[in-house]
C-alpha positions, -999 to 999 in steps of 0.1 A, spaced: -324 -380 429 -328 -346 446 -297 -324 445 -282 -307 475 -293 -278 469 -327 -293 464 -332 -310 499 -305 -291 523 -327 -265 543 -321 -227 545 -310 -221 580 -323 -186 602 -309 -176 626 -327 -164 658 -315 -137 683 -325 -148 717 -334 -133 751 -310 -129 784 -331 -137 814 -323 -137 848 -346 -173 866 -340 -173 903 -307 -159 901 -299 -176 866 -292 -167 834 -310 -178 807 -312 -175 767 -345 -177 760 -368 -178 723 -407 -186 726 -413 -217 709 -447 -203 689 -413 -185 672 -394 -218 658 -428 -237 651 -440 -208 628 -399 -208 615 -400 -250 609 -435 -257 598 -447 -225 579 -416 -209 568 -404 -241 563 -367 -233 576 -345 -245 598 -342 -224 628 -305 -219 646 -306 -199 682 -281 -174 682 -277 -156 718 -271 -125 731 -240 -106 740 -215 -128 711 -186 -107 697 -185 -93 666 -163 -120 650 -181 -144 665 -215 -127 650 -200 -125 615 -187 -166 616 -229 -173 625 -236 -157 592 -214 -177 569 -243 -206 576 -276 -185 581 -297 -178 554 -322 -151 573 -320 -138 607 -352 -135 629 -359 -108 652 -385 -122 677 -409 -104 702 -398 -97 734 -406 -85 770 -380 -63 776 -374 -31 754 -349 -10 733 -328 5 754 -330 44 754 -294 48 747 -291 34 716 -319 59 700 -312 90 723 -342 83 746 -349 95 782 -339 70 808 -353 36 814 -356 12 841 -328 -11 839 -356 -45 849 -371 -38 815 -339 -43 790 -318 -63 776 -290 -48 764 -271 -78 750 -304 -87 730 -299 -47 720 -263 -54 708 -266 -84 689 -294 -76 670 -283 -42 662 -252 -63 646 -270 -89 633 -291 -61 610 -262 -43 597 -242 -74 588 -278 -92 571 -288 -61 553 -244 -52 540 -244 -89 530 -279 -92 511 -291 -117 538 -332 -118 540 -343 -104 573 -376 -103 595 -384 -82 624 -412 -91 651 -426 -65 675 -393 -58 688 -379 -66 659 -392 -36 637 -378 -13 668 -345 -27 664 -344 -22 630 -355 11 631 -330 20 657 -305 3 642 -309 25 606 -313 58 629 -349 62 639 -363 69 672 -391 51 691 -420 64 711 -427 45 750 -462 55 750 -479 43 713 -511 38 729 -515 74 740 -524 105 726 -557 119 714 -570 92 690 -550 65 693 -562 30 702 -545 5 728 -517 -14 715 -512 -33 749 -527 -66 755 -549 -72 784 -532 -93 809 -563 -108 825 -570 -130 796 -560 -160 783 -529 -164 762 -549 -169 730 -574 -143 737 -548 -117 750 -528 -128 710 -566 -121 694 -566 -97 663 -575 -67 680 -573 -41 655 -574 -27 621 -539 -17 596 -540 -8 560 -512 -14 536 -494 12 518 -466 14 494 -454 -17 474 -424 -32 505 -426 -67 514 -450 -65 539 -473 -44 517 -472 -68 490 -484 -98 517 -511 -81 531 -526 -74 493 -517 -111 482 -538 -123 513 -566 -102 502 -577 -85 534 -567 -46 533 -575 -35 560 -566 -66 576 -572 -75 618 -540 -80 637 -526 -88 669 -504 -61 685 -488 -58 716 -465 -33 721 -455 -6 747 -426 9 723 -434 21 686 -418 39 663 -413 78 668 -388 87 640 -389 68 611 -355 59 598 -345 74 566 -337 41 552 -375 25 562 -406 27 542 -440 21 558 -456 -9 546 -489 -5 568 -504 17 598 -531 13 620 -562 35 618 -545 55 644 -518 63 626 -491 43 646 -473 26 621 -476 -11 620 -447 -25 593 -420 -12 576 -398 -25 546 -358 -16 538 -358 9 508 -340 -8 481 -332 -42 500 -327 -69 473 -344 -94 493 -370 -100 525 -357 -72 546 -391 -62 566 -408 -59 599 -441 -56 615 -455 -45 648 -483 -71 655 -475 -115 662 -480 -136 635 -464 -162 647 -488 -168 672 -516 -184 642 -489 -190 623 -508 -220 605 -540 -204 601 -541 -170 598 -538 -164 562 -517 -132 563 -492 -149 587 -489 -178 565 -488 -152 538 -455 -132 556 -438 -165 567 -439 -185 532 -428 -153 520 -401 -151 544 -387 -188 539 -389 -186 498 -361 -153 504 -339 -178 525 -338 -209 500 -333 -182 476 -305 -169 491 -291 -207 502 -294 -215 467 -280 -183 452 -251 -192 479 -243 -228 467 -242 -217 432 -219 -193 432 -183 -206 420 
Protein backbone atom coordinates (compact mmCIF):
# COMPACT_ATOMS: atom_id res chain seq x y z
CA UNK A 1 0.00 0.00 0.00
CA UNK A 2 1.28 3.42 -0.97
CA UNK A 3 2.39 5.65 1.96
CA UNK A 4 1.21 9.17 2.47
CA UNK A 5 3.93 10.56 1.50
CA UNK A 6 3.81 8.49 -1.58
CA UNK A 7 0.30 9.42 -2.99
CA UNK A 8 -0.42 13.05 -1.16
CA UNK A 9 0.43 15.75 -3.93
CA UNK A 10 2.91 18.68 -3.48
CA UNK A 11 0.70 21.70 -3.39
CA UNK A 12 1.91 25.40 -5.43
CA UNK A 13 0.72 28.01 -4.74
CA UNK A 14 -0.25 30.64 -7.45
CA UNK A 15 -0.25 34.45 -7.05
CA UNK A 16 -3.20 35.74 -9.04
CA UNK A 17 -4.33 38.90 -10.85
CA UNK A 18 -6.73 41.92 -9.53
CA UNK A 19 -8.87 42.89 -12.41
CA UNK A 20 -11.40 45.42 -12.59
CA UNK A 21 -14.78 43.57 -15.22
CA UNK A 22 -17.32 46.19 -15.67
CA UNK A 23 -16.83 47.77 -12.53
CA UNK A 24 -15.85 44.38 -10.68
CA UNK A 25 -13.12 43.08 -9.11
CA UNK A 26 -11.74 40.01 -10.02
CA UNK A 27 -8.75 37.50 -9.14
CA UNK A 28 -7.80 36.19 -12.08
CA UNK A 29 -4.90 33.06 -13.24
CA UNK A 30 -5.00 31.87 -16.99
CA UNK A 31 -5.94 28.38 -16.97
CA UNK A 32 -2.95 27.24 -19.67
CA UNK A 33 -1.11 28.17 -16.05
CA UNK A 34 -2.93 25.30 -13.77
CA UNK A 35 -3.08 22.77 -16.72
CA UNK A 36 0.70 22.95 -17.31
CA UNK A 37 0.89 22.99 -13.03
CA UNK A 38 -1.67 19.67 -12.85
CA UNK A 39 -0.75 17.63 -15.87
CA UNK A 40 2.94 18.32 -16.50
CA UNK A 41 4.35 19.40 -13.31
CA UNK A 42 2.10 17.09 -11.87
CA UNK A 43 1.20 19.35 -8.72
CA UNK A 44 -1.60 20.51 -7.25
CA UNK A 45 -2.18 23.98 -7.84
CA UNK A 46 -3.75 26.37 -4.90
CA UNK A 47 -4.78 30.29 -6.03
CA UNK A 48 -3.51 32.56 -3.71
CA UNK A 49 -4.72 36.28 -4.45
CA UNK A 50 -3.56 39.53 -4.27
CA UNK A 51 -3.31 42.13 -1.59
CA UNK A 52 -3.36 39.18 1.69
CA UNK A 53 -1.47 40.43 4.74
CA UNK A 54 1.60 39.31 5.74
CA UNK A 55 0.41 36.79 8.32
CA UNK A 56 -2.07 35.74 6.30
CA UNK A 57 0.82 35.13 3.41
CA UNK A 58 3.07 33.26 5.79
CA UNK A 59 -0.06 30.74 7.14
CA UNK A 60 -0.48 29.90 2.88
CA UNK A 61 3.06 28.66 3.15
CA UNK A 62 2.83 26.18 5.96
CA UNK A 63 0.83 23.99 3.07
CA UNK A 64 2.58 25.05 -0.25
CA UNK A 65 5.28 23.32 -1.59
CA UNK A 66 6.33 25.94 -4.54
CA UNK A 67 4.94 29.15 -5.39
CA UNK A 68 4.23 30.14 -9.06
CA UNK A 69 4.70 33.45 -10.49
CA UNK A 70 2.45 33.58 -13.70
CA UNK A 71 2.49 36.01 -16.70
CA UNK A 72 0.58 38.87 -16.61
CA UNK A 73 -0.84 41.99 -18.47
CA UNK A 74 -0.16 44.49 -16.14
CA UNK A 75 3.44 45.38 -15.12
CA UNK A 76 5.88 46.01 -12.17
CA UNK A 77 5.14 48.99 -10.76
CA UNK A 78 7.94 51.65 -11.11
CA UNK A 79 8.03 52.26 -7.47
CA UNK A 80 9.14 49.28 -6.23
CA UNK A 81 12.49 49.36 -8.47
CA UNK A 82 13.03 53.28 -8.62
CA UNK A 83 11.50 53.65 -12.11
CA UNK A 84 10.02 56.75 -13.84
CA UNK A 85 6.26 56.93 -13.53
CA UNK A 86 3.74 54.63 -14.92
CA UNK A 87 0.27 54.68 -15.96
CA UNK A 88 -1.75 53.59 -13.17
CA UNK A 89 -4.31 51.27 -16.03
CA UNK A 90 -1.20 49.12 -16.47
CA UNK A 91 -0.51 47.79 -12.68
CA UNK A 92 -1.30 45.86 -10.22
CA UNK A 93 0.03 46.76 -7.27
CA UNK A 94 -1.44 44.14 -4.97
CA UNK A 95 -0.19 41.40 -7.50
CA UNK A 96 3.27 43.70 -6.90
CA UNK A 97 2.92 43.11 -3.06
CA UNK A 98 2.19 39.68 -2.68
CA UNK A 99 4.52 38.32 -4.90
CA UNK A 100 7.33 40.44 -3.72
CA UNK A 101 6.32 38.55 -0.21
CA UNK A 102 5.72 35.45 -1.50
CA UNK A 103 9.67 35.41 -2.87
CA UNK A 104 11.26 36.52 0.20
CA UNK A 105 9.31 34.09 2.44
CA UNK A 106 9.88 30.89 -0.51
CA UNK A 107 13.48 31.70 -0.98
CA UNK A 108 14.21 32.35 3.58
CA UNK A 109 12.27 29.09 4.00
CA UNK A 110 13.96 26.88 1.10
CA UNK A 111 10.56 26.62 -0.68
CA UNK A 112 11.09 25.77 -4.65
CA UNK A 113 10.06 28.80 -6.70
CA UNK A 114 9.25 29.55 -10.49
CA UNK A 115 8.86 32.81 -12.20
CA UNK A 116 6.89 33.42 -15.56
CA UNK A 117 7.40 36.49 -17.67
CA UNK A 118 6.41 38.67 -14.94
CA UNK A 119 7.58 36.44 -12.71
CA UNK A 120 11.39 36.79 -13.49
CA UNK A 121 10.71 40.78 -13.08
CA UNK A 122 9.35 40.31 -9.71
CA UNK A 123 11.96 38.38 -8.66
CA UNK A 124 14.49 40.56 -9.82
CA UNK A 125 12.93 43.47 -8.21
CA UNK A 126 12.25 41.76 -5.29
CA UNK A 127 16.33 40.89 -4.73
CA UNK A 128 17.14 44.58 -5.88
CA UNK A 129 17.40 44.79 -9.64
CA UNK A 130 15.92 47.15 -11.97
CA UNK A 131 13.89 46.58 -15.15
CA UNK A 132 14.00 48.21 -18.47
CA UNK A 133 10.05 49.33 -20.21
CA UNK A 134 11.46 49.30 -23.63
CA UNK A 135 13.46 45.51 -24.14
CA UNK A 136 12.58 45.57 -27.65
CA UNK A 137 14.47 48.77 -28.46
CA UNK A 138 17.77 49.77 -29.01
CA UNK A 139 20.25 49.22 -31.87
CA UNK A 140 20.17 45.44 -32.38
CA UNK A 141 17.61 44.15 -30.45
CA UNK A 142 14.79 42.01 -31.79
CA UNK A 143 11.00 42.38 -30.83
CA UNK A 144 9.98 40.79 -27.68
CA UNK A 145 6.19 41.86 -28.18
CA UNK A 146 3.74 39.63 -29.67
CA UNK A 147 1.76 40.65 -32.62
CA UNK A 148 -1.82 41.25 -31.61
CA UNK A 149 -3.41 40.58 -34.96
CA UNK A 150 -2.80 36.95 -34.83
CA UNK A 151 -4.25 34.13 -33.41
CA UNK A 152 -3.66 33.16 -29.79
CA UNK A 153 -1.49 30.19 -30.75
CA UNK A 154 0.39 31.97 -33.43
CA UNK A 155 0.82 35.19 -31.35
CA UNK A 156 2.38 32.17 -28.27
CA UNK A 157 4.70 30.76 -31.52
CA UNK A 158 8.49 30.37 -30.64
CA UNK A 159 9.65 33.43 -32.15
CA UNK A 160 13.14 33.59 -31.24
CA UNK A 161 16.53 32.28 -30.43
CA UNK A 162 18.24 32.12 -26.40
CA UNK A 163 21.31 30.27 -25.47
CA UNK A 164 22.05 28.87 -22.14
CA UNK A 165 24.82 29.93 -19.96
CA UNK A 166 26.06 28.99 -16.55
CA UNK A 167 25.04 25.77 -14.72
CA UNK A 168 21.23 27.46 -12.73
CA UNK A 169 18.23 25.56 -13.07
CA UNK A 170 17.18 26.83 -16.12
CA UNK A 171 20.53 26.36 -17.74
CA UNK A 172 20.63 22.84 -16.79
CA UNK A 173 16.88 22.28 -18.65
CA UNK A 174 17.62 23.81 -21.70
CA UNK A 175 20.99 21.44 -22.06
CA UNK A 176 18.98 18.30 -20.76
CA UNK A 177 16.38 19.02 -23.61
CA UNK A 178 19.16 19.20 -26.02
CA UNK A 179 18.41 22.26 -28.10
CA UNK A 180 21.07 25.17 -27.21
CA UNK A 181 20.10 27.66 -28.78
CA UNK A 182 16.59 26.71 -28.23
CA UNK A 183 13.29 28.74 -29.98
CA UNK A 184 11.00 30.35 -27.44
CA UNK A 185 8.03 32.27 -27.05
CA UNK A 186 8.43 35.72 -25.42
CA UNK A 187 6.25 38.45 -24.87
CA UNK A 188 7.26 41.06 -22.84
CA UNK A 189 7.21 44.96 -22.69
CA UNK A 190 9.40 45.01 -19.23
CA UNK A 191 12.91 43.16 -18.99
CA UNK A 192 15.42 43.23 -16.89
CA UNK A 193 17.80 46.45 -16.66
CA UNK A 194 19.89 45.71 -13.49
CA UNK A 195 20.55 42.40 -12.65
CA UNK A 196 20.13 41.62 -9.00
CA UNK A 197 23.19 40.83 -7.19
CA UNK A 198 21.68 37.68 -5.88
CA UNK A 199 20.52 36.42 -9.81
CA UNK A 200 22.66 34.51 -12.23
CA UNK A 201 21.68 34.40 -15.91
CA UNK A 202 20.70 31.14 -17.03
CA UNK A 203 20.11 32.16 -20.80
CA UNK A 204 19.93 35.42 -23.14
CA UNK A 205 18.60 35.97 -26.42
CA UNK A 206 20.88 36.77 -29.35
CA UNK A 207 20.19 40.34 -28.50
CA UNK A 208 21.46 40.22 -25.50
CA UNK A 209 18.23 40.70 -23.37
CA UNK A 210 18.43 38.28 -20.94
CA UNK A 211 15.87 35.52 -21.05
CA UNK A 212 16.19 33.35 -17.51
CA UNK A 213 17.76 33.73 -14.41
CA UNK A 214 18.51 31.35 -11.40
CA UNK A 215 18.92 32.26 -7.38
CA UNK A 216 22.77 31.95 -6.63
CA UNK A 217 23.08 29.33 -4.05
CA UNK A 218 19.25 28.45 -3.73
CA UNK A 219 19.05 24.88 -2.46
CA UNK A 220 16.25 24.06 -4.56
CA UNK A 221 14.17 25.21 -7.89
CA UNK A 222 14.39 28.88 -7.43
CA UNK A 223 14.41 30.20 -11.28
CA UNK A 224 12.69 32.20 -13.76
CA UNK A 225 12.38 32.77 -17.46
CA UNK A 226 11.21 35.54 -19.76
CA UNK A 227 9.40 33.47 -22.56
CA UNK A 228 5.59 31.04 -21.90
CA UNK A 229 6.04 27.66 -21.53
CA UNK A 230 3.11 26.99 -20.31
CA UNK A 231 1.44 27.67 -23.24
CA UNK A 232 2.86 23.98 -25.02
CA UNK A 233 3.26 22.86 -21.94
CA UNK A 234 2.67 19.11 -23.15
CA UNK A 235 4.72 19.21 -26.07
CA UNK A 236 7.28 21.40 -26.19
CA UNK A 237 10.13 19.45 -24.87
CA UNK A 238 11.98 22.28 -23.05
CA UNK A 239 8.65 23.19 -21.27
CA UNK A 240 8.06 19.75 -20.26
CA UNK A 241 11.75 19.81 -19.44
CA UNK A 242 11.27 23.11 -16.85
CA UNK A 243 7.88 21.92 -15.44
CA UNK A 244 8.86 18.11 -14.53
CA UNK A 245 11.80 19.84 -13.20
CA UNK A 246 9.78 22.17 -11.27
CA UNK A 247 7.26 19.53 -9.76
CA UNK A 248 10.23 16.92 -8.70
CA UNK A 249 11.60 20.22 -6.32
CA UNK A 250 7.98 20.36 -4.80
CA UNK A 251 7.55 16.52 -3.87
CA UNK A 252 11.02 16.95 -2.73
CA UNK A 253 10.32 19.45 -0.58
CA UNK A 254 6.62 17.85 0.62
CA UNK A 255 8.52 14.84 1.28
CA UNK A 256 11.56 16.40 2.99
CA UNK A 257 8.50 18.25 4.99
CA UNK A 258 6.67 15.09 6.21
CA UNK A 259 9.83 13.49 7.28
CA UNK A 260 11.11 15.77 9.47
CA UNK A 261 10.30 14.80 13.29
Amino acid sequence: MASMVDSSPAIVGVVSNRQTVDGVGYETVRVRYLEALCSTASVLPLVIPGGLEEQSLQACFSVLNGVLLTGAESNVSPSFYGGPEACPETLDLDRDRTSIAAIKIALSSGVPLFGICRGLQELNVALGGTLSCEPSEGEGRITHVEDLTLPRDLQYARSHAILAEGRGYIARCIRRSQQNPVLVNTLHRQGIARLADGLEVDARCMDGVIEAVSVKGAATFAAAVQWHPEWFHAEDPLSVEIFRAFGEACRSHMIGTKLQP
